[in-house]
Backbone as CSV, one residue per row, in Angstrom:
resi,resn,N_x,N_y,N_z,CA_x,CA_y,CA_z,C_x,C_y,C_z
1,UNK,-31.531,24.807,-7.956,-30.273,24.272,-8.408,-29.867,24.997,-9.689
2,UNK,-28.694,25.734,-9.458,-28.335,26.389,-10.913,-26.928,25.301,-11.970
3,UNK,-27.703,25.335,-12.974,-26.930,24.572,-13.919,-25.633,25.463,-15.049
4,UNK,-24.899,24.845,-14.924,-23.626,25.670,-15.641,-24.099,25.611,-17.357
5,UNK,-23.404,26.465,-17.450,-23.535,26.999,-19.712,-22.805,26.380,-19.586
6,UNK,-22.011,25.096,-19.332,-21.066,24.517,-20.253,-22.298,23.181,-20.035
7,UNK,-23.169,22.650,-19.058,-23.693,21.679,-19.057,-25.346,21.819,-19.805
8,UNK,-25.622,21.002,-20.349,-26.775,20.618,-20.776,-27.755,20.111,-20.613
9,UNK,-28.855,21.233,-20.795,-30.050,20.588,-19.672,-31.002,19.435,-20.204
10,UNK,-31.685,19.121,-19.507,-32.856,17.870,-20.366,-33.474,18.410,-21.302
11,UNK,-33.822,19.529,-21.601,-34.561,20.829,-22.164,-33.890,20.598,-23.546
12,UNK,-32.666,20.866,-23.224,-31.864,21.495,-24.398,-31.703,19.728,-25.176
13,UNK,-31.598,18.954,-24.502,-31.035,17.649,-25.126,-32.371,16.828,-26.091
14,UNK,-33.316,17.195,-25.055,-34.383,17.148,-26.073,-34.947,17.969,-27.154
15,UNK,-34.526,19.216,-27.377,-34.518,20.272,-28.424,-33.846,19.564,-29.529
16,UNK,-32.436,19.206,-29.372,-31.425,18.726,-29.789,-32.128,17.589,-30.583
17,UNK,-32.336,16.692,-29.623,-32.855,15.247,-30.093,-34.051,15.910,-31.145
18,UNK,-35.039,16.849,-30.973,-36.386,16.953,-32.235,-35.494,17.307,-33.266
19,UNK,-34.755,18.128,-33.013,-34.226,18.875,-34.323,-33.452,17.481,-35.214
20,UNK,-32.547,16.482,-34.550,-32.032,15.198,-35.125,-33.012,14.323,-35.680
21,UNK,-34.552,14.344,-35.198,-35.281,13.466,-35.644,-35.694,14.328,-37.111
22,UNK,-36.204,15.494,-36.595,-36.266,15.973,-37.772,-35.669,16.271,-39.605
23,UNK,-34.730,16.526,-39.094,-33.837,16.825,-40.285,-34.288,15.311,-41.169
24,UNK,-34.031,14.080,-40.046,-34.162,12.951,-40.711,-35.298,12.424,-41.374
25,UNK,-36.239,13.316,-40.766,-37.327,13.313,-41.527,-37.663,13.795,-43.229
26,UNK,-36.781,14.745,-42.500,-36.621,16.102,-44.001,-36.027,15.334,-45.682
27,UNK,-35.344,14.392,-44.782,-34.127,13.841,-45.784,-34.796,12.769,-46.393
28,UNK,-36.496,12.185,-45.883,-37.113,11.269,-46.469,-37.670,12.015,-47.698
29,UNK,-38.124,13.439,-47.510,-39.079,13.927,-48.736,-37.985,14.279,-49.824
30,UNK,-38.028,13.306,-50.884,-36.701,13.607,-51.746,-37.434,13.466,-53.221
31,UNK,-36.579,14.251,-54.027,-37.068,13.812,-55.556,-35.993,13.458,-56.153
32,UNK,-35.828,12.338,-56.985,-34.254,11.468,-57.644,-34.220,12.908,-58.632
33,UNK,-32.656,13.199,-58.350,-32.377,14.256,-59.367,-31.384,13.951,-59.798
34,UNK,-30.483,12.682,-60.594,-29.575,12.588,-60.801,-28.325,11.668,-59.847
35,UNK,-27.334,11.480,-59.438,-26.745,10.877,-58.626,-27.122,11.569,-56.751
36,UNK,-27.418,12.808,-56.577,-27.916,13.466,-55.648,-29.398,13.485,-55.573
37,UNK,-30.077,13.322,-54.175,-31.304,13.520,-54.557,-31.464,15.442,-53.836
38,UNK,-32.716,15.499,-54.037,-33.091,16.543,-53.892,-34.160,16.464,-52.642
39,UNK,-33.112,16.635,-51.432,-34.568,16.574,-50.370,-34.448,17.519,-49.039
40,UNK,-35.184,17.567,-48.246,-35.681,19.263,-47.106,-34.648,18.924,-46.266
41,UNK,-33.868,18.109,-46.554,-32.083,18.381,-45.503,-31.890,19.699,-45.408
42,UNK,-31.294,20.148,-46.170,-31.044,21.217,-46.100,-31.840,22.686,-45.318
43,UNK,-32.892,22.219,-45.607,-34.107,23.460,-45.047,-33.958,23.381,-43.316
44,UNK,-34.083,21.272,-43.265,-34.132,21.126,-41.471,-33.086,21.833,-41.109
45,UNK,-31.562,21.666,-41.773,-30.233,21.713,-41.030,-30.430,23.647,-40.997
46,UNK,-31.094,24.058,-41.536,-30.836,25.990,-41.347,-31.950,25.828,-40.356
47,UNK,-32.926,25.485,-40.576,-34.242,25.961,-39.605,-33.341,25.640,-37.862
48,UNK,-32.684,24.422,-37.862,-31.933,24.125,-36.476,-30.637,24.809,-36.078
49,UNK,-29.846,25.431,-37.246,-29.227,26.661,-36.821,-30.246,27.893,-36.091
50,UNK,-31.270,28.279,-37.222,-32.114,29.728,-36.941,-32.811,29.095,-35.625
51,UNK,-33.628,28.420,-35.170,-34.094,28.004,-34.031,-33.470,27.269,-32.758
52,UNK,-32.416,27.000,-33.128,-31.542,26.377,-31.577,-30.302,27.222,-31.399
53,UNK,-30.220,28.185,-32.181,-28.647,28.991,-32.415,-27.591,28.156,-32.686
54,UNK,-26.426,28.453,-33.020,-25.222,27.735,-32.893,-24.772,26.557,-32.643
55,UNK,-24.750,26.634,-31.347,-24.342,25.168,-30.542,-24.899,24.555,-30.710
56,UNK,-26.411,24.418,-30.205,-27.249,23.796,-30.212,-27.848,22.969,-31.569
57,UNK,-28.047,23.617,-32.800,-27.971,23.325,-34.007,-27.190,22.932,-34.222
58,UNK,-25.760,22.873,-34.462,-24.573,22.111,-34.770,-24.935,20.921,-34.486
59,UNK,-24.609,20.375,-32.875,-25.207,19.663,-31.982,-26.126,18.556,-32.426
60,UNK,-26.982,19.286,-32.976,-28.358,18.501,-33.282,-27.964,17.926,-35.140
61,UNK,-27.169,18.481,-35.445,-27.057,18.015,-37.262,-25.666,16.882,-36.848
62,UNK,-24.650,17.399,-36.094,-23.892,16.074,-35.626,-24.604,14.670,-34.962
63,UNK,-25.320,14.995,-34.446,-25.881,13.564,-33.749,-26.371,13.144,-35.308
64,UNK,-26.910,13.974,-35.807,-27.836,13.549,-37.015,-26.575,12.499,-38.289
65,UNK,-25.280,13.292,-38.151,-24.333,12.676,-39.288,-24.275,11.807,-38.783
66,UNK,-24.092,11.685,-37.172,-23.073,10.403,-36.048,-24.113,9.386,-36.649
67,UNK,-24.999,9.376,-36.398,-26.202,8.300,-36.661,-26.181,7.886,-37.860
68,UNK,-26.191,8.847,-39.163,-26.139,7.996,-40.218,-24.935,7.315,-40.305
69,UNK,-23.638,7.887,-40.046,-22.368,6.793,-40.129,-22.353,5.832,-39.034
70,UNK,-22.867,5.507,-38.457,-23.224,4.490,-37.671,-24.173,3.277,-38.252
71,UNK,-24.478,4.176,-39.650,-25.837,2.914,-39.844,-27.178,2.875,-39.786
72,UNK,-27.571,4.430,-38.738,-28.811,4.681,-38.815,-29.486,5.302,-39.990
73,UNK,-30.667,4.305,-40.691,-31.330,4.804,-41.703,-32.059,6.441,-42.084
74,UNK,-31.130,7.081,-41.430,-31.317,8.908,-41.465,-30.922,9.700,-42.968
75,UNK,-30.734,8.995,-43.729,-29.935,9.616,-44.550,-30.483,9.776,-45.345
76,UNK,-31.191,9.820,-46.917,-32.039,10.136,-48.095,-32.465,9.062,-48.095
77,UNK,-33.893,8.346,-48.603,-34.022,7.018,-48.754,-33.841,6.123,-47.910
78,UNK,-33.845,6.218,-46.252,-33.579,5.426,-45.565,-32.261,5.077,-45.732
79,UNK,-31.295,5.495,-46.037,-29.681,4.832,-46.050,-29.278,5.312,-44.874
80,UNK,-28.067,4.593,-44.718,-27.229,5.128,-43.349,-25.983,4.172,-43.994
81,UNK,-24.567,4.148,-42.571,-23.661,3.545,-42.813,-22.774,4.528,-43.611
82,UNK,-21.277,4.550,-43.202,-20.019,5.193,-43.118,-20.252,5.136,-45.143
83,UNK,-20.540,4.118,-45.911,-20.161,4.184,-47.220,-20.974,5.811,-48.029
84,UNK,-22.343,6.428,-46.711,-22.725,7.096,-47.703,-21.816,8.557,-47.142
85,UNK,-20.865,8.288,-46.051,-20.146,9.521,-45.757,-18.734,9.878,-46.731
86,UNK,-18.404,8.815,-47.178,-17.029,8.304,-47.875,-17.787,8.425,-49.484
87,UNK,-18.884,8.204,-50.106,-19.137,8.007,-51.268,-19.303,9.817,-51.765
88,UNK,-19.805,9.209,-53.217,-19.946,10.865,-53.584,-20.734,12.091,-53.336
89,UNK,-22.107,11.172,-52.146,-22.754,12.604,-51.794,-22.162,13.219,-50.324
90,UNK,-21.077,12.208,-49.789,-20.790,12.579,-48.443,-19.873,14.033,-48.506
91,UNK,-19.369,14.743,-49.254,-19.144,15.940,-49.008,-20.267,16.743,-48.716
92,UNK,-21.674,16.872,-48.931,-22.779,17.528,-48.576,-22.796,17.039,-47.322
93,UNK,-22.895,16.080,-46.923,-23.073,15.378,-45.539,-22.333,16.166,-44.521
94,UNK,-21.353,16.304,-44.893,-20.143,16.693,-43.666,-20.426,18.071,-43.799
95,UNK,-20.866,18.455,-44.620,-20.609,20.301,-44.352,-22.023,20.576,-43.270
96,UNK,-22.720,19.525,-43.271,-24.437,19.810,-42.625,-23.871,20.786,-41.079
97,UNK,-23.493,20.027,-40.159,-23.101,21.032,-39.242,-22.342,22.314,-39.268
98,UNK,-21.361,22.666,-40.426,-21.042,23.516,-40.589,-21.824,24.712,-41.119
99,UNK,-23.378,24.533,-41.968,-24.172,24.734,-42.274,-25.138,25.593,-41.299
100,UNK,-25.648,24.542,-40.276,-26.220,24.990,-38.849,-25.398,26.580,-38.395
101,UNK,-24.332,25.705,-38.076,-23.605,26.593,-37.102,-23.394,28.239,-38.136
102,UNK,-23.365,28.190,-38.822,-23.154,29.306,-39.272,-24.523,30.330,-39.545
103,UNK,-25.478,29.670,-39.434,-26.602,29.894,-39.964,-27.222,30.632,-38.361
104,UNK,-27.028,29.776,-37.774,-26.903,29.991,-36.051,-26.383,31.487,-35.828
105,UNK,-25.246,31.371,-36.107,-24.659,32.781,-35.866,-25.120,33.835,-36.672
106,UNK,-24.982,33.884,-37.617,-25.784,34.581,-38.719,-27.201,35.287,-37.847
107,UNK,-28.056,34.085,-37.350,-29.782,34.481,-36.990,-29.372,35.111,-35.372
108,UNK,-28.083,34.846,-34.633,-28.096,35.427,-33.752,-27.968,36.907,-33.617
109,UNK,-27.457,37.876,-35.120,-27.486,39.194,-35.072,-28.645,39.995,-35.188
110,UNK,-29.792,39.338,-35.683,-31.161,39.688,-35.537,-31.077,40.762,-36.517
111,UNK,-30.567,40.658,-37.976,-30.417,41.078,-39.197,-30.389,40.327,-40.279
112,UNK,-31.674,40.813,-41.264,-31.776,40.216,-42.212,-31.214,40.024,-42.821
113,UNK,-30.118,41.028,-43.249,-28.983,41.242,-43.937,-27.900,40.424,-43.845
114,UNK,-27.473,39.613,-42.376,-26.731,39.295,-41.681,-27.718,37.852,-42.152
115,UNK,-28.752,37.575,-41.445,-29.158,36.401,-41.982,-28.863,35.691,-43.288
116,UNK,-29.603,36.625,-44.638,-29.557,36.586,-45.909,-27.876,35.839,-45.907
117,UNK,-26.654,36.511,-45.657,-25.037,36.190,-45.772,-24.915,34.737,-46.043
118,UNK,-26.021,34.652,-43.896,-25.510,33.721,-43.530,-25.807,32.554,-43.888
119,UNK,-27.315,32.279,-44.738,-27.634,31.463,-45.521,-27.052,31.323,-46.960
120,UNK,-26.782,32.173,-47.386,-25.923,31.949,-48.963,-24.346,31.696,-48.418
121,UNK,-23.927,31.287,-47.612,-22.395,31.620,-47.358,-22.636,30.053,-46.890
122,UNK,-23.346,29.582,-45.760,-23.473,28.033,-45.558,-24.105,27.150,-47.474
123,UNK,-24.920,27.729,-47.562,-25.340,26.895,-49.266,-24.121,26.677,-49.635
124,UNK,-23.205,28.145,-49.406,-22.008,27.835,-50.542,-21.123,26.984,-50.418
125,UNK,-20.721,26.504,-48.951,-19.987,25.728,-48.255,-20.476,24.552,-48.583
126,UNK,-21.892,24.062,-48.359,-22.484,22.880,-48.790,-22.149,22.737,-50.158
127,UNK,-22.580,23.477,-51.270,-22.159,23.163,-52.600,-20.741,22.756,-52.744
128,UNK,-19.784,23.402,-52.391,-18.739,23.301,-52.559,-18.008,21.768,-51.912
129,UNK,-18.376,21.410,-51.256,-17.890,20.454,-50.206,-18.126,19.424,-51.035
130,UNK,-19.486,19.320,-51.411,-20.366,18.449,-52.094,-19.467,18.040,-53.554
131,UNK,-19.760,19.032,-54.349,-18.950,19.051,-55.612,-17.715,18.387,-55.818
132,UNK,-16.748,18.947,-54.839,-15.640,18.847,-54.441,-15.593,17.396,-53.926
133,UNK,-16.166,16.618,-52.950,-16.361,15.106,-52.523,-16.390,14.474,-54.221
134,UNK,-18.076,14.721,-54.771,-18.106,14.075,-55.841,-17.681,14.059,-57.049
135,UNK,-16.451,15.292,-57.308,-15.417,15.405,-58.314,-14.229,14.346,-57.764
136,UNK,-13.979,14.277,-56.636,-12.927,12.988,-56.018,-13.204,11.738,-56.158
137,UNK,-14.358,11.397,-55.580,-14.755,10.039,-55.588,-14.874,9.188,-56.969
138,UNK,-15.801,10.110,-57.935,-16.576,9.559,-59.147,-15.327,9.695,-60.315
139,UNK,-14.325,10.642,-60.046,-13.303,10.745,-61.154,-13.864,12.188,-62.042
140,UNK,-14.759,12.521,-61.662,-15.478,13.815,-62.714,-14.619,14.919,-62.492
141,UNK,-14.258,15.848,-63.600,-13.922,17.537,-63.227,-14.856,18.347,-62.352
142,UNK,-14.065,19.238,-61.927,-15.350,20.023,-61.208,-16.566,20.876,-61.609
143,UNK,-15.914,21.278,-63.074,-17.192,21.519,-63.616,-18.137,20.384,-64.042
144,UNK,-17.615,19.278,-64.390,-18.844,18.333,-64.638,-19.303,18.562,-62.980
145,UNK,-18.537,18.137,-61.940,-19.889,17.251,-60.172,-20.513,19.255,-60.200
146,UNK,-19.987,20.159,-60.721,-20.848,21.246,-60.768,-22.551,21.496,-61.347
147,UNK,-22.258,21.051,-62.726,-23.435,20.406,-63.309,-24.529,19.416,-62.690
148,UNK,-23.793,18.440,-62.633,-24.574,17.294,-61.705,-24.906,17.351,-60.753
149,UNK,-24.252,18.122,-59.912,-24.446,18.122,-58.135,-24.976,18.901,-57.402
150,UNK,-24.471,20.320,-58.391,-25.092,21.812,-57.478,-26.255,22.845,-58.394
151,UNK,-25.718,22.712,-59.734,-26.778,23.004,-60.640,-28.353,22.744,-60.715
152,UNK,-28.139,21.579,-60.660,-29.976,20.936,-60.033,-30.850,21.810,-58.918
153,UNK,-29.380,21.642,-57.960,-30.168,22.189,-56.599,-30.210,23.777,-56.236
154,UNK,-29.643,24.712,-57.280,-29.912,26.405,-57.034,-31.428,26.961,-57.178
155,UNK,-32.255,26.230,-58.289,-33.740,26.872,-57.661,-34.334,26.750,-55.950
156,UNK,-34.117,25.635,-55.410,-34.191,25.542,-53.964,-33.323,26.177,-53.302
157,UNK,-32.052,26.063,-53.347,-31.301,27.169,-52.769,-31.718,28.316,-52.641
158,UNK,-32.560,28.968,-54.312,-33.012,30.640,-53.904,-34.075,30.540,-53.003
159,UNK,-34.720,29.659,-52.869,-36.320,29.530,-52.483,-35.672,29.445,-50.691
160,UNK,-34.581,28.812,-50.561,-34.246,28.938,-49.417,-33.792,29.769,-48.737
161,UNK,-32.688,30.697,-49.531,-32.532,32.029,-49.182,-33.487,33.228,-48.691
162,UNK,-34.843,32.913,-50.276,-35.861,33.922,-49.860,-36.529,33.822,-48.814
163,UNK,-37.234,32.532,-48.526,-37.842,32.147,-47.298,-37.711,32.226,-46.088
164,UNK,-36.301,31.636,-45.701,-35.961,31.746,-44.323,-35.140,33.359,-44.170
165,UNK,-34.935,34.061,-45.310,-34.716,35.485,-45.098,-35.377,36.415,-44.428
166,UNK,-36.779,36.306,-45.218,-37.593,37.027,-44.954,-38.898,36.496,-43.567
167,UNK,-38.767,35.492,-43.807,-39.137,34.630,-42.321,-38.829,34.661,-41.232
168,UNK,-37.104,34.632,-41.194,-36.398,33.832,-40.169,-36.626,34.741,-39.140
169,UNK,-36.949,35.653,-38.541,-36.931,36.535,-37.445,-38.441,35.744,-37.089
170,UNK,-39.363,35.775,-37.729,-40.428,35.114,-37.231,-40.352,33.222,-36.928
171,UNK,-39.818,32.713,-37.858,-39.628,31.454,-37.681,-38.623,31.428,-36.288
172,UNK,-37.882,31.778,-36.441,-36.908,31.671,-34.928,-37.559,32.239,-33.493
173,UNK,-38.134,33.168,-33.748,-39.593,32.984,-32.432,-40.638,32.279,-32.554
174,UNK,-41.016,32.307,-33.036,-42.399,31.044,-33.143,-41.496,29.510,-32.743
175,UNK,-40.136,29.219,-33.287,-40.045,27.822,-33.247,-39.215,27.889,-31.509
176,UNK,-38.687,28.917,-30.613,-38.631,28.849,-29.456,-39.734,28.897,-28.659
177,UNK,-40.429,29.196,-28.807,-41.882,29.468,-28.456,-42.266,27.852,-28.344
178,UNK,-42.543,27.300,-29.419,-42.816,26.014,-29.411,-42.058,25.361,-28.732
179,UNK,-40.881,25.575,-29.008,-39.675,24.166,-28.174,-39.484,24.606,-26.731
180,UNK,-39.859,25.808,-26.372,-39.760,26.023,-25.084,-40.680,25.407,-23.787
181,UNK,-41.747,25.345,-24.024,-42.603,24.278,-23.543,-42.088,22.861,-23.297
């Protein structure tokens, strides 16, 4: 029985589904840094771009938002519910799939170079989104939610850049490898 590329196999839905459990996992290991915490969101939401590509990663960080605005305790600290999409960290929130997906495309040219972009070009989107949410919400300038929001988090950012840079050709086979089974 041949299955169409527009339909989705059990395979893929369960890829989908680890990568959603995951991230949510990611988002438990946090350190309080201020009104934002500081936790491996970010690392899950690229590793599920670089390992599911595109769609699939997107995919898997949307179910992941759908769930927390629904209420499911996925979010930093066990939170969930629409207030933490609307409050001041929900601009980071919303960029998460945009994040994936780009990161996705990026690891699909099978260039480091192209990778490297594509991870500093999603960070930047995340920062920005972020900042930008919590300069609206809280009443702050943007250089203050700059300070507060994105400043904290650029040593991990580089650590993220370097890592999955110089990794990601190996991490993205090894983690199909695994999920392919």
């Amino acid at each position: 029985m041949m299955i169409s590329k527009n339909k989705l196999s059990i395979r893929d839905l369960c890829r989908i589904a680890i990568f959603t459990a995951f991230v949510a996992i990611c988002a438990q290991i946090a350190i309080p840094l201020g009104p934002v915490p500081q936790t491996l969101q970010t690392w899950g939401i690229m590793l599920a771009g670089l390992v599911l590509g595109a769609k699939h990663g997107t995919m898997a960080i949307i179910v992941y938002v759908l769930l927390g605005a629904a209420g499911a305790p996925v979010f930093a600290a066990f939170n969930g519910g629409i207030a933490h999409i609307v409050g001041p960290s929900g601009g980071f929130i919303l960029s998460f799939p945009i994040m994936a997906a780009i990161v996705g495309l990026a690891a699909k040219k099978d260039s480091h170079l192209w990778l490297f972009c594509g991870i500093v070009f999603a960070l930047a989107i995340n920062f920005a989104a972020g900042a930008l949410q919590f300069s609206l919400v809280t009443g702050n300038s943007m250089a203050a939610a700059f300070g507060l929001v994105v400043l904290p988090f650029l040593p991990n950012a580089a650590m993220q850049i370097v890592v999955l840079t110089t990794a990601g050709k190996r991490i993205r086979t090894l983690g199909k490898m695994i999920i392919r089974t």
